[in-house]
Backbone as CSV, one residue per row, in Angstrom:
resi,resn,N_x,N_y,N_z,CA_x,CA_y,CA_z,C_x,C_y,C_z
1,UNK,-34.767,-14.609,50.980,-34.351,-14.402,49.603,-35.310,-13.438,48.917
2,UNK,-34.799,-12.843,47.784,-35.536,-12.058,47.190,-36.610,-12.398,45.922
3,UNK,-37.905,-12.123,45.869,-38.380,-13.348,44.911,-38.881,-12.402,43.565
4,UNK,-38.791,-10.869,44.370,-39.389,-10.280,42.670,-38.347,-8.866,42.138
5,UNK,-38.791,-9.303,40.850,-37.150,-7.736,40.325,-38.273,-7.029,39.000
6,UNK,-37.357,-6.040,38.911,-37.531,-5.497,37.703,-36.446,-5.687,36.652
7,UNK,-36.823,-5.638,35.513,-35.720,-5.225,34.744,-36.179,-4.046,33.601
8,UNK,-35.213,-2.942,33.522,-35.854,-1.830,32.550,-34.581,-1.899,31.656
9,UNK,-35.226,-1.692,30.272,-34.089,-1.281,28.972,-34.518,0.012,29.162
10,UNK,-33.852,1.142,28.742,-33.201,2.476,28.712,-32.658,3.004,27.216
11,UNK,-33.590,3.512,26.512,-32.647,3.744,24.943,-32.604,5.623,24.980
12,UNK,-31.236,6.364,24.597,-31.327,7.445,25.055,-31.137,7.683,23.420
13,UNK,-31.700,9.131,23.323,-31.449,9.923,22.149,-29.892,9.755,22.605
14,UNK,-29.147,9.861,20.652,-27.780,9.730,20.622,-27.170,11.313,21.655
15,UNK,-27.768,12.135,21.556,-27.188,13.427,21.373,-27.579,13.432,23.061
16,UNK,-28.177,12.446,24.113,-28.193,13.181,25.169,-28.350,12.123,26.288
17,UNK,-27.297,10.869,25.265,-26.890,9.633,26.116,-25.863,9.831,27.474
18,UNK,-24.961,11.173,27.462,-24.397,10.882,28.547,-25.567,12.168,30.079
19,UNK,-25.774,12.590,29.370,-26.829,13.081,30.500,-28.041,11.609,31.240
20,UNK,-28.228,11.039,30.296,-29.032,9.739,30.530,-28.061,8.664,31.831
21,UNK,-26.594,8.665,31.464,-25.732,7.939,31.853,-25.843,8.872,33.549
22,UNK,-25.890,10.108,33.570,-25.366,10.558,34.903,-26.751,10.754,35.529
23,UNK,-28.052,10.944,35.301,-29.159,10.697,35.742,-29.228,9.347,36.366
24,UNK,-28.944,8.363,35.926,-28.896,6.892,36.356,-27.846,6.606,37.738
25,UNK,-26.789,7.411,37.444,-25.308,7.557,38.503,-25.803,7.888,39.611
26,UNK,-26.732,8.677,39.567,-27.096,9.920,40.691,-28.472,9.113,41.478
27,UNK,-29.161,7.791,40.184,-30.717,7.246,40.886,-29.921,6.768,42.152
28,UNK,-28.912,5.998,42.259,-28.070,5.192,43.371,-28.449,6.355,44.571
29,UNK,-28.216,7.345,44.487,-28.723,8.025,46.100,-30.345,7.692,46.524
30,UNK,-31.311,8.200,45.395,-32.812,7.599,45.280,-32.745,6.026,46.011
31,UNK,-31.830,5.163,45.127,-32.271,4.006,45.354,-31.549,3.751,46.803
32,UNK,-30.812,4.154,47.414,-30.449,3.892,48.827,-31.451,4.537,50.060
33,UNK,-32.428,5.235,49.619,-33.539,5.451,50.479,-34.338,4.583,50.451
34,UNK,-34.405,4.063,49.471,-35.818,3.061,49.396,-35.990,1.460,50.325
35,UNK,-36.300,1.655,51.722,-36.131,0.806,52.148,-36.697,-0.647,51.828
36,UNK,-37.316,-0.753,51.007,-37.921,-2.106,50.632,-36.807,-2.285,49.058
37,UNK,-36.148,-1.528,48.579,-35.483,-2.127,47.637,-34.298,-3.065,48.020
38,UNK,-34.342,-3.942,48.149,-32.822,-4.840,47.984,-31.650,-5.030,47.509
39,UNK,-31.675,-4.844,46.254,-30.383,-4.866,45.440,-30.911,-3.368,44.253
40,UNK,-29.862,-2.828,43.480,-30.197,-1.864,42.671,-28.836,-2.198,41.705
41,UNK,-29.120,-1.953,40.463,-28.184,-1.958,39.418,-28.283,-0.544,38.716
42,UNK,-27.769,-0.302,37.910,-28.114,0.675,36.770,-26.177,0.563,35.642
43,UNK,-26.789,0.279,34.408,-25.552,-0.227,34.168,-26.101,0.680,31.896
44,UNK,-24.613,-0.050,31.481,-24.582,0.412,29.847,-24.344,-0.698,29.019
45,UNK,-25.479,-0.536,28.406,-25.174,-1.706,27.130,-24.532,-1.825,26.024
46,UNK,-24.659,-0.249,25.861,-23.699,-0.060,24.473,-24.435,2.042,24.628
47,UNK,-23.684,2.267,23.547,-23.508,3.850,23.229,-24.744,4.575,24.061
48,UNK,-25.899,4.068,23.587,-27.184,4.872,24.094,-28.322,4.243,24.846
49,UNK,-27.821,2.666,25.125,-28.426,1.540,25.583,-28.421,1.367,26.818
50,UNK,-29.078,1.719,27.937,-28.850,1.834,29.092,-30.191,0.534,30.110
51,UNK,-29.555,0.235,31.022,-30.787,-0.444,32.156,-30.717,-0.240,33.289
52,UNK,-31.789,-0.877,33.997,-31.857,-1.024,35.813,-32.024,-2.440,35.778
53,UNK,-31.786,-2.967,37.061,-31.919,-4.590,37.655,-32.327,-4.001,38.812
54,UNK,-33.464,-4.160,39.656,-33.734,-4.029,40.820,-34.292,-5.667,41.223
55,UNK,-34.212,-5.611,42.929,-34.813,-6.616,43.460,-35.512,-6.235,44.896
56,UNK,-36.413,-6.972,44.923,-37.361,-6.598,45.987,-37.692,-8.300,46.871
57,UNK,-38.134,-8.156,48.050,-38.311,-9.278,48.797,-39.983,-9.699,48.932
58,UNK,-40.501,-8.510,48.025,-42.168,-9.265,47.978,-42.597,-8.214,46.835
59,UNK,-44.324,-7.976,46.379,-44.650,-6.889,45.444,-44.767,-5.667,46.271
60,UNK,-44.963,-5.531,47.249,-45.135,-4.692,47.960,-43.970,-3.396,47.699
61,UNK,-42.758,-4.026,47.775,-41.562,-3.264,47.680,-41.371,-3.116,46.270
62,UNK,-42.052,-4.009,45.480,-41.750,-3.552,43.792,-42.848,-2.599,43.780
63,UNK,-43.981,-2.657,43.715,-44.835,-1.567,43.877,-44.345,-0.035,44.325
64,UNK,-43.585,-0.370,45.217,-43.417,1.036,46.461,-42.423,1.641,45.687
65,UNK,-41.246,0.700,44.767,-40.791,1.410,43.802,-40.947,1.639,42.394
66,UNK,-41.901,1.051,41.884,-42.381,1.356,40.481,-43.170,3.672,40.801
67,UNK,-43.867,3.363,42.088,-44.144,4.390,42.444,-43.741,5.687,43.107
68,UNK,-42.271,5.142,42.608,-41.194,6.285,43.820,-40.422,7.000,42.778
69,UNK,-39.700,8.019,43.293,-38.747,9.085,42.909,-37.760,8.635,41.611
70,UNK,-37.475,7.144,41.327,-36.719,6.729,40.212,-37.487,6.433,38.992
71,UNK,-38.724,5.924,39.413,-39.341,6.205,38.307,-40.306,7.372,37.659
72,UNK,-40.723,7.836,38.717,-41.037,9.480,37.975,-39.450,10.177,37.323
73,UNK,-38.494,10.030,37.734,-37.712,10.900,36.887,-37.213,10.317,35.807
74,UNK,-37.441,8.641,35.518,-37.397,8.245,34.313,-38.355,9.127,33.503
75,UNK,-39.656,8.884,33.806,-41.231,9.281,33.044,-40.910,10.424,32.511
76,UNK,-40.007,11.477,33.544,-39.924,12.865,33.263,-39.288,13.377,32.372
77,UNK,-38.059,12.076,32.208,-36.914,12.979,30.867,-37.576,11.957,29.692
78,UNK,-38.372,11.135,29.621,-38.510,10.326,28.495,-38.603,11.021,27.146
79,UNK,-39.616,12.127,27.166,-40.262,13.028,26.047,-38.722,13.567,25.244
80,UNK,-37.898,14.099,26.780,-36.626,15.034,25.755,-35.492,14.400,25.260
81,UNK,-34.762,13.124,26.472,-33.847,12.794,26.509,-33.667,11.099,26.249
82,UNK,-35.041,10.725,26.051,-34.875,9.123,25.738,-35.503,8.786,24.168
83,UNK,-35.163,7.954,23.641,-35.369,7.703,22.196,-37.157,6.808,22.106
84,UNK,-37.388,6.732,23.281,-39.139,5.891,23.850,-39.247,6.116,25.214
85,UNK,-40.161,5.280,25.226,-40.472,4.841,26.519,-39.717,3.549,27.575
86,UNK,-39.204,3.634,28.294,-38.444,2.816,28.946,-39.213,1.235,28.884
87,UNK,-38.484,0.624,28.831,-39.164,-1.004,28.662,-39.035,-1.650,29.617
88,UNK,-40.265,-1.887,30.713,-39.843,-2.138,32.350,-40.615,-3.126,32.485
89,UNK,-40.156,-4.350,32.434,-40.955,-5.782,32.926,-40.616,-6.184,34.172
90,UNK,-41.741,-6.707,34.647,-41.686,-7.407,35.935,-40.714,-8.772,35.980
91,UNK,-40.252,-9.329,37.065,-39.420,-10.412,36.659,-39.290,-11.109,38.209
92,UNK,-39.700,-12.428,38.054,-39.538,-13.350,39.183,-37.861,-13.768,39.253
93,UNK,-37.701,-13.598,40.497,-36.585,-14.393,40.675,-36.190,-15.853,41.354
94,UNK,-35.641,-16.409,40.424,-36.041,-18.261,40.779,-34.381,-18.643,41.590
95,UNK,-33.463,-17.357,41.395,-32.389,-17.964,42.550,-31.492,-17.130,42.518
96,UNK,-29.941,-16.508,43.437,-29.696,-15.954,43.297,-28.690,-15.804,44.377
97,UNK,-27.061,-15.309,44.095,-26.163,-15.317,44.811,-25.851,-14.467,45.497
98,UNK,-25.882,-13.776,46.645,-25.846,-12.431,47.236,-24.487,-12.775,48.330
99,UNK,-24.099,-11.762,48.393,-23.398,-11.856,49.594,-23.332,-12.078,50.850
């Protein structure tokens, strides 16, 4: 089972929410390399409100992706295209239904 995740909120400037939306579309190739990631989300909360759900099977693999290709290109558009800084907490997982 998988015991550790992330979860990130995502707030995009109004004017450059759907570029935010297809940056996220496109992490899904990123996140299918990452062999220690487990599960990957990236989803919309509302107009400019965007997140990730990742899961990992130890820190090792949360580590390996806090430090990989999805999150530098968060870091990278933050300044032009996000309304802050992404809000990325660590998060235990206490259970969980997978296929």
């Amino acid at each position: 089972m998988t015991h550790t995740g992330l979860l990130a909120r995502i707030e995009a400037k109004p004017e450059h929410a759907a570029q935010v939306q297809e940056l996220l579309e496109q992490a899904l190739e990123l996140a299918r390399q990452e062999t220690q990631t487990v599960t990957w989300y990236s989803f919309r909360l509302g107009p400019t409100s965007f997140g990730v759900f990742d899961t990992f099977d130890d820190e090792a693999g949360r580590q390996a992706h806090l430090n990989g290709k999805i999150a530098a290109a968060l870091m990278n558009i933050t300044p032009t295209l996000l309304a802050g800084t992404p809000d990325i907490q660590k998060i235990d997982i206490l259970a969980a239904k997978l296929p």
